[in-house]
C-alpha positions as CSV (number, residue, x, y, z in Angstrom):
1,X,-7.3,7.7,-23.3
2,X,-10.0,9.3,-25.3
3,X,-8.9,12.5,-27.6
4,X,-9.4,16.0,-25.4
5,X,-12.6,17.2,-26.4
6,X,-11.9,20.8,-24.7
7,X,-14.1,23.3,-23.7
8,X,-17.6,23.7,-25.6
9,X,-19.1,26.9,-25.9
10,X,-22.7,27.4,-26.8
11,X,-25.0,29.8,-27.6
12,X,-26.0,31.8,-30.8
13,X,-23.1,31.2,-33.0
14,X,-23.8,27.6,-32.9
15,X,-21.0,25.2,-30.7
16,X,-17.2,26.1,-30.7
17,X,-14.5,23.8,-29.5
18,X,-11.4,25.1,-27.7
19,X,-8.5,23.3,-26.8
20,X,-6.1,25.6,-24.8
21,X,-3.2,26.5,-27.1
22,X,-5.2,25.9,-30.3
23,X,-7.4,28.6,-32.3
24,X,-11.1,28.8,-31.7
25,X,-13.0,25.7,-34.2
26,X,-16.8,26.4,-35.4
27,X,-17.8,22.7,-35.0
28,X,-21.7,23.7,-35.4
29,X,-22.4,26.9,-37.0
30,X,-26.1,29.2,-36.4
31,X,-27.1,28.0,-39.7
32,X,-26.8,24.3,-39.2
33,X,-28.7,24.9,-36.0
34,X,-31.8,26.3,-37.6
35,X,-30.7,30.1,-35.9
36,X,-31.6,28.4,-32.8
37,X,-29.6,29.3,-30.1
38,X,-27.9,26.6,-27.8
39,X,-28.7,26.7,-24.5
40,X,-27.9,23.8,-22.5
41,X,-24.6,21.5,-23.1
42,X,-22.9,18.9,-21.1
43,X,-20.4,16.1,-21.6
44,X,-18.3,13.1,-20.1
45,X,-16.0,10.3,-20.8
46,X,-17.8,6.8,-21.6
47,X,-15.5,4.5,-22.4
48,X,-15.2,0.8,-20.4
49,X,-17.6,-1.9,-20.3
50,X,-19.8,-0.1,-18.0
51,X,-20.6,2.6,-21.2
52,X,-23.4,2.0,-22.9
53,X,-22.8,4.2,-26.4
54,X,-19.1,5.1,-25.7
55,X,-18.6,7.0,-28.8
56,X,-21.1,9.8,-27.2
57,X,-19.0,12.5,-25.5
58,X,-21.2,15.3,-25.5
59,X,-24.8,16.8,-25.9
60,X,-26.4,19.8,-26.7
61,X,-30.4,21.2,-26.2
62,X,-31.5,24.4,-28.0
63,X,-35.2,25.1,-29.3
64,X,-34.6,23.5,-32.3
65,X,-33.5,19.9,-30.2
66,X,-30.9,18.3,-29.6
67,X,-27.7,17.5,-30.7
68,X,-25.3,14.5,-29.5
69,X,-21.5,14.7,-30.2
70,X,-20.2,11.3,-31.5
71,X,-16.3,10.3,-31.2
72,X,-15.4,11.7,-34.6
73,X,-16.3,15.2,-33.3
74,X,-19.4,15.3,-35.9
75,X,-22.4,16.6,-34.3
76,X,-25.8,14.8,-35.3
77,X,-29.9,15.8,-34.6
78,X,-30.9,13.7,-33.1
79,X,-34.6,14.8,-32.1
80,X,-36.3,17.9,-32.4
81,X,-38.5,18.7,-29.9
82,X,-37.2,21.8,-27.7
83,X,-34.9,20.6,-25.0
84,X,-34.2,23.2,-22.0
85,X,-31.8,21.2,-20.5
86,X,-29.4,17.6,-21.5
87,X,-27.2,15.7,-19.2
88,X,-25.1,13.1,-20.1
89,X,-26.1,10.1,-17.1
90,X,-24.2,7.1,-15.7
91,X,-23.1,4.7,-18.2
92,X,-23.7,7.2,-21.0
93,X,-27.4,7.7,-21.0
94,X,-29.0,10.6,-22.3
95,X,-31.3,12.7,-20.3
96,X,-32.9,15.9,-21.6
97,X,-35.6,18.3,-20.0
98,X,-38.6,19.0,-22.2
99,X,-42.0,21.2,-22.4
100,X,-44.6,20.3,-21.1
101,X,-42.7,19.2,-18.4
102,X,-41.6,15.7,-19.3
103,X,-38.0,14.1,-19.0
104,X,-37.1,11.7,-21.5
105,X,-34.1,9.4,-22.2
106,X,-32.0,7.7,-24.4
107,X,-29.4,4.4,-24.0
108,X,-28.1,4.3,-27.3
109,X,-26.7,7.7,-28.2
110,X,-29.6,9.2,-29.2
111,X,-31.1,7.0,-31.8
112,X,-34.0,7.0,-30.3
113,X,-36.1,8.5,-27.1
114,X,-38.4,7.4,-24.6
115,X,-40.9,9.4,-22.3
116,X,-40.5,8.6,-18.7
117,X,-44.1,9.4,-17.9
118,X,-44.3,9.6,-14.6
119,X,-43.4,13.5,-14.3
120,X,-46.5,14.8,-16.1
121,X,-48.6,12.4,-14.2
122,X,-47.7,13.9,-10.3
123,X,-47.7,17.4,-12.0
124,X,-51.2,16.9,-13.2
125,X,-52.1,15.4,-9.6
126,X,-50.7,18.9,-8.0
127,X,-52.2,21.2,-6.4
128,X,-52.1,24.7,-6.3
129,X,-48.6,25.0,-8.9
130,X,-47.9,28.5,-10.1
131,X,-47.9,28.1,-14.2
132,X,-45.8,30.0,-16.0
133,X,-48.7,32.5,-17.5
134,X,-48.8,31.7,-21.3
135,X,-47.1,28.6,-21.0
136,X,-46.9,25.4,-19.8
137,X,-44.6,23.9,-17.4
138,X,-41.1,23.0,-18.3
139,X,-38.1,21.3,-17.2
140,X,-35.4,23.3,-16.8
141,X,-33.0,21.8,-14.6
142,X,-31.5,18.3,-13.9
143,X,-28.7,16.5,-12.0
144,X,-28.1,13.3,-10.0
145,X,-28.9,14.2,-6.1
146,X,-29.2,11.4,-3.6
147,X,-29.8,8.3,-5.7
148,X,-32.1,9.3,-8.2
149,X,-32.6,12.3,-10.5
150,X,-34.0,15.7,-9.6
151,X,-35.7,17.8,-11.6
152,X,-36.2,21.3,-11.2
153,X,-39.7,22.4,-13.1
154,X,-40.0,26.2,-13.6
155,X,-43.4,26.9,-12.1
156,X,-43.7,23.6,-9.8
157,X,-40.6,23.9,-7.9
158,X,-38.1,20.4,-7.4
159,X,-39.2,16.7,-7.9
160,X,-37.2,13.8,-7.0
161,X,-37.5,10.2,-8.9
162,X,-35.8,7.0,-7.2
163,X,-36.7,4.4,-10.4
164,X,-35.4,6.0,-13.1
165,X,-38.0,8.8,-13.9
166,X,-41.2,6.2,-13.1
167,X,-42.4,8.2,-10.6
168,X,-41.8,11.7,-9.0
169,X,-42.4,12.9,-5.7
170,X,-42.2,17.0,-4.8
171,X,-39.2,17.8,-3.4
172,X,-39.7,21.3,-2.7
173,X,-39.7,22.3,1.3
174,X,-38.6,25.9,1.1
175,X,-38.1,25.9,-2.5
176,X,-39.8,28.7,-4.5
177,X,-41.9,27.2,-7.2
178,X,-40.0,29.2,-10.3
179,X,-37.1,27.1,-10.6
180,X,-34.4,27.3,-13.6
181,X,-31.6,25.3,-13.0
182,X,-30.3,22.0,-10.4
183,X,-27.0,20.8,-9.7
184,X,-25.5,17.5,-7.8
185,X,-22.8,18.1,-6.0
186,X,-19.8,15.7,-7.9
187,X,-19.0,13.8,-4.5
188,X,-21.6,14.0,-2.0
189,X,-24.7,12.9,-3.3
190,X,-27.0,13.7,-0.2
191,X,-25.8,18.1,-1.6
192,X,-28.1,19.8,-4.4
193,X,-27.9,23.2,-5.4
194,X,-30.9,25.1,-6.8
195,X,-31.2,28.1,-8.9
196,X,-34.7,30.3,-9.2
197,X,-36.1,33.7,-9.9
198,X,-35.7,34.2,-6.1
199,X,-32.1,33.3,-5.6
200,X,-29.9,30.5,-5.1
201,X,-30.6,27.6,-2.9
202,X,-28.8,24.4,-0.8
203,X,-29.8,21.5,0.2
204,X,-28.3,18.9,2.5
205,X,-30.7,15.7,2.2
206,X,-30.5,15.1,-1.4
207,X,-33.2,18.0,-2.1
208,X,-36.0,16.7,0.5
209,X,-35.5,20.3,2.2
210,X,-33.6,23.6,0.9
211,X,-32.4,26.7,2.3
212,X,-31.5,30.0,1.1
213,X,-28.1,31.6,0.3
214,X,-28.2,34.8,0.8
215,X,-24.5,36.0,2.3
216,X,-23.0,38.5,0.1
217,X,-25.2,38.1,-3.3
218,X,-27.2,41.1,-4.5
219,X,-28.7,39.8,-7.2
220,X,-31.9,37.1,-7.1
221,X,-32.1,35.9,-10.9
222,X,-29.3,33.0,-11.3
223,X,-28.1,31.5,-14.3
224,X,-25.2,29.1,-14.3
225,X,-23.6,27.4,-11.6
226,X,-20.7,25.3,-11.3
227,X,-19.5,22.7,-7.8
228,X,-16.2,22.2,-6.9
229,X,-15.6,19.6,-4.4
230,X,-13.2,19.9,-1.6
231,X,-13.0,20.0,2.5
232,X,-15.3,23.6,2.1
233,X,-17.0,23.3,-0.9
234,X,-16.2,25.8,-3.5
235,X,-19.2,27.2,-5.5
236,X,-19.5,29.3,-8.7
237,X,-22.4,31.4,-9.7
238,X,-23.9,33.6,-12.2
239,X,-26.5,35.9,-11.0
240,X,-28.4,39.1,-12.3
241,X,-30.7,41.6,-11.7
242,X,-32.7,41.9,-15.0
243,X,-33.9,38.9,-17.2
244,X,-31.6,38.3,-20.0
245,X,-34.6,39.8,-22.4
246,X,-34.9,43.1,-20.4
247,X,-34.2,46.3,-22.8
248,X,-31.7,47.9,-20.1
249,X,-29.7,44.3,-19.5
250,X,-29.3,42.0,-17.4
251,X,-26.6,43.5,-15.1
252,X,-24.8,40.4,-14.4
253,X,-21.9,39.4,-11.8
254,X,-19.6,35.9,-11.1
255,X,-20.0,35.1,-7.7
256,X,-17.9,32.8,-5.7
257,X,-18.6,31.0,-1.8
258,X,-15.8,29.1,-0.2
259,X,-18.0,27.4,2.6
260,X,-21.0,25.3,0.3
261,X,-22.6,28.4,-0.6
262,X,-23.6,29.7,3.0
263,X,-21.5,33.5,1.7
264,X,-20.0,35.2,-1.5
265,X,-17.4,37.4,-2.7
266,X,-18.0,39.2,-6.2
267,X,-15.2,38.0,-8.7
268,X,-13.3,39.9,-10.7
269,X,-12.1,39.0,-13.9
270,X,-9.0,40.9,-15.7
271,X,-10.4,44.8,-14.3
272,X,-14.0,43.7,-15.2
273,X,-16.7,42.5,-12.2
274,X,-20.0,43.0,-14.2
275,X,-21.3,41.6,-18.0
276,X,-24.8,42.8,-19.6
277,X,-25.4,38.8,-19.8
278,X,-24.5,36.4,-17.4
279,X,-21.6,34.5,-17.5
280,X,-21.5,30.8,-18.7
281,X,-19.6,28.5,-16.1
282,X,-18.9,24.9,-16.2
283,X,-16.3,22.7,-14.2
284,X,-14.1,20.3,-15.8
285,X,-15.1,16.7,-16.1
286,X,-13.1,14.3,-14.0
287,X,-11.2,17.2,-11.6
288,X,-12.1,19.4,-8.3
289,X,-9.9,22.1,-8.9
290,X,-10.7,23.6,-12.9
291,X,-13.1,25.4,-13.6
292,X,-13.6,27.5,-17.2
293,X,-16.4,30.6,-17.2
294,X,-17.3,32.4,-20.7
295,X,-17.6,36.2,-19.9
296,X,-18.6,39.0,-22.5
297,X,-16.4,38.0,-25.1
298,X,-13.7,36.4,-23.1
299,X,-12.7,32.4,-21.8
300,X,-10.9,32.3,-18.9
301,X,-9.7,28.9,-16.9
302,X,-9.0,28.4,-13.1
303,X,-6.7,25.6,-11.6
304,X,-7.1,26.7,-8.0
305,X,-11.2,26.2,-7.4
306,X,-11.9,30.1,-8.9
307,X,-9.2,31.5,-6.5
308,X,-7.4,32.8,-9.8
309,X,-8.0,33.4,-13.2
310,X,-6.1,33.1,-16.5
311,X,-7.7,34.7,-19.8
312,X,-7.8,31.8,-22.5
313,X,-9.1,33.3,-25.0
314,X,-10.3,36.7,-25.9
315,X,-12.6,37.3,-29.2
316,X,-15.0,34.4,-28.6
317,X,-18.6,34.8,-29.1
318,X,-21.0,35.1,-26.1
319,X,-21.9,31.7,-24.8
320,X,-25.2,30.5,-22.9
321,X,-23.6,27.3,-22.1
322,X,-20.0,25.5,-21.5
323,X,-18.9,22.1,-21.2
324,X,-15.4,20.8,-20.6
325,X,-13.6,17.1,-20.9
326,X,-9.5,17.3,-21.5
């Protein structure tokens, strides 16, 4: 067995490390990062003949680039072009979403990069995509639906590839165009989630068609999400009503569906139900039932799919992103 790598927290301090029981460890400080915050972070067990680069365990995108986690718990640079969002693939490939839209790859732990160019292509073929105004489309989402790789484009909605990032085809029926954020569902792979400036959406056919949830949220701009497999699917969400750069706040909440994300309950963490920024949620690698979400200055950890909550840590500095392998 591998050495727990714990629970990663990103954001403006840089990456922390947590194992439960031990005190909070700077592994990546602000400065080292260029003052760029971390935004995106992910990680998984490689090990096995199947792994390509098993000493990888982790990755992290900011503005700055992106950062890979070796076995030795150093972290490394390994490009710097922006990255909005990293995933750590089957077999230990490397996937990160870049702007202009593009998703490239890596097989050998981030030593070098390659442009799968078939993204920019179909988005320059499109018609009628909503660009961002001032900017050009980005990827800002990715996961594993169906058998291939989604990828959720803010300003172009949902595209689907089937050979590895080749070629894309829209996969966006229903889907607003602003998207910010896709997940795969860790079991079924026909399930993807979607998260835009418009609310959080399902889909059932491995993101060919999506539907609205609506049940029980009263907020529209979601941030972090997190899938926990079962007999009714167990969903976690982080939604607000303001952008994270509005002067007044975000006015954040944790939401929680028992039934695939069809309703929601607000939850309620210690006495507190609502954060200036929203929460940071991740589940952890290799088990349906834990779950870890970074609220305000506070870690808490569920065993029982986000029924309860226990406080982990308290002092620990507002995170944009988690990641968790024990």
């Amino acid at each position: 067995m591998p050495p727990a790598l714990g629970v990663l927290l990103g954001g403006a301090h840089g990456i922390a490390r947590l194992i439960p029981g031990q005190p909070l460890d700077l592994e990546l400080s602000a400065d080292e990062l260029g003052d760029a915050a971390v935004t995106s972070l992910d990680a998984a067990v490689e090990a096995g003949r199947g792994a390509r680069h098993p000493g990888v365990r982790a990755i992290a995108g900011s503005p700055a680039g992106i950062w890979v986690r070796q076995g030795s718990g150093r972290w490394q640079r390994r490009l710097e072009t922006p990255a909005h969002c990293v995933r750590v693939g089957p077999g230990g490939l490397l996937l990160a979403g870049v702007e202009p839209a593009a998703v490239i790859t890596s097989d050998d732990g981030g030593g070098s990069w390659q442009r799968r160019p078939g993204l920019g292509a179909a988005l320059r073929h499109a018609p009628s995509l909503l660009r961002p105004p001032g900017r050009s489309l980005a990827v800002r989402g990715l996961c594993f639906a169906g058998d291939g790789w989604l990828a959720g484009v803010d300003g172009a909605g949902a595209w689907l590839s089937h050979d590895g990032g080749w070629s894309w085809l829209r996969s966006a029926d229903g889907l607003p165009d602003e998207v910010c954020g896709v997940w795969e569902h860790p079991e079924q792979p026909e399930r993807a989630y979607a998260a835009t400036r418009a609310g959080f959406f399902r889909s059932q056919d491995g993101g060919g068609s999506w539907v609205q949830s609506l049940g029980g949220l009263d907020r529209t701009l979601i941030g972090d999400a997190a899938v926990l497999p079962g007999v009714s699917d167990v969903i976690l969400l982080a939604a607000a009503r303001r952008a994270r750069s509005d002067r007044e706040g975000s006015e954040a909440a944790l939401f929680r569906s028992a039934d695939g994300g069809i309703s929601w309950r607000r939850v309620v963490l210690g006495n507190v139900d609502s954060w200036p920024a929203p929460p940071a949620i991740c589940r952890l690698h290799g088990l349906s039932d834990t779950a870890f979400v970074s609220a305000g200055s506070r870690l808490w950890a569920s065993h029982d799919r986000g029924g309860q909550w226990r406080m982990l840590a308290d002092g620990v500095p507002e995170s944009l992103a988690l990641a968790a392998v024990l």
